[in-house]
NUSE-531909 format. One line per 8 residues: their letters; for each residue x, y, z of C-alpha. Coordinates in Angstrom, 1 decimal. Each point is the difference from the previous one (the first is absolute). Example, Ala and Ser with C-alpha at 12.3 -4.5 7.8 and 13.67 -1.06 7.14 Angstrom:
2
as	12.3,-4.5,7.8 ~ 1.4,3.4,-0.7
//
This chain:
59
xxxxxxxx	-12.5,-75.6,-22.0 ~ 0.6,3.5,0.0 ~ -2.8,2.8,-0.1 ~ 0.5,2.6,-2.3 ~ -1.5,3.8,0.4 ~ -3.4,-1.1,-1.6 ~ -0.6,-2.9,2.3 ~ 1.3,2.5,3.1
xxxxxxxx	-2.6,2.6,-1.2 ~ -2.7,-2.7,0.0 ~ 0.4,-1.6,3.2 ~ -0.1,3.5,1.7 ~ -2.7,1.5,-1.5 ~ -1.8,-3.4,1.2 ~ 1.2,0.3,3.6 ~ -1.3,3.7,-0.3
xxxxxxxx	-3.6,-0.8,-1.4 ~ -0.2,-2.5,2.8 ~ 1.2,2.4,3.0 ~ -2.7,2.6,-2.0 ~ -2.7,-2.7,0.3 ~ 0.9,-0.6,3.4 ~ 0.2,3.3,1.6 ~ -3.8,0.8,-1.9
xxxxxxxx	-1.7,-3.0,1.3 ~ 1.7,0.2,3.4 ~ -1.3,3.8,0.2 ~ -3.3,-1.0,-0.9 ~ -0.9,-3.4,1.5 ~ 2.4,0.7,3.3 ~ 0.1,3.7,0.4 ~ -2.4,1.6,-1.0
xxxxxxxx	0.3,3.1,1.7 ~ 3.3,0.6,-1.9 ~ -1.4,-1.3,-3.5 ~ 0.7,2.9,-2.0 ~ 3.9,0.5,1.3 ~ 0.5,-3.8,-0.8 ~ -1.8,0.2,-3.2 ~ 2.1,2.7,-1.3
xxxxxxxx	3.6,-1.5,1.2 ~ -1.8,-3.6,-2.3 ~ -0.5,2.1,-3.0 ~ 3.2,2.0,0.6 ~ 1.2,-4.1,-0.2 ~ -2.1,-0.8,-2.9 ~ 1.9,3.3,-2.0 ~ 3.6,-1.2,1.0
xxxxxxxx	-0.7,-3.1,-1.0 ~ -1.3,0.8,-3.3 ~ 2.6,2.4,-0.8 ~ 2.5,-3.3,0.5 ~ -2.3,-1.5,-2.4 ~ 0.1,2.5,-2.6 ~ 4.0,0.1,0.1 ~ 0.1,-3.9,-0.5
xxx	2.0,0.2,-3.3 ~ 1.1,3.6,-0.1 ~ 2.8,-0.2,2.5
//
């Protein structure tokens, strides 16, 4: 079973939404002296992630 470009695409921008989840709840439930920093790196995540979304099927 090979993956093609479009399967490649979707796996990573999953792996990316879930390290974006991660670093915004662990800034806000763990550190939240440092919420804001970790809750921009998430949603610098969540962007990446659905830039590799939007190129499923373009590449």
């Amino acid at each position: 079973m090979g993956m093609n470009k479009n399967t490649i695409f979707g796996w990573a921008s999953f792996i990316l939404f879930l390290i974006g989840a991660a670093l915004v709840l662990l800034g806000v439930l763990k550190y939240p002296d440092y919420a804001i920093g970790f809750s921009v790196v998430g949603i610098g995540f969540f962007a990446i992630s659905w830039a590799f979304n939007a190129l499923k099927g373009r590449v």
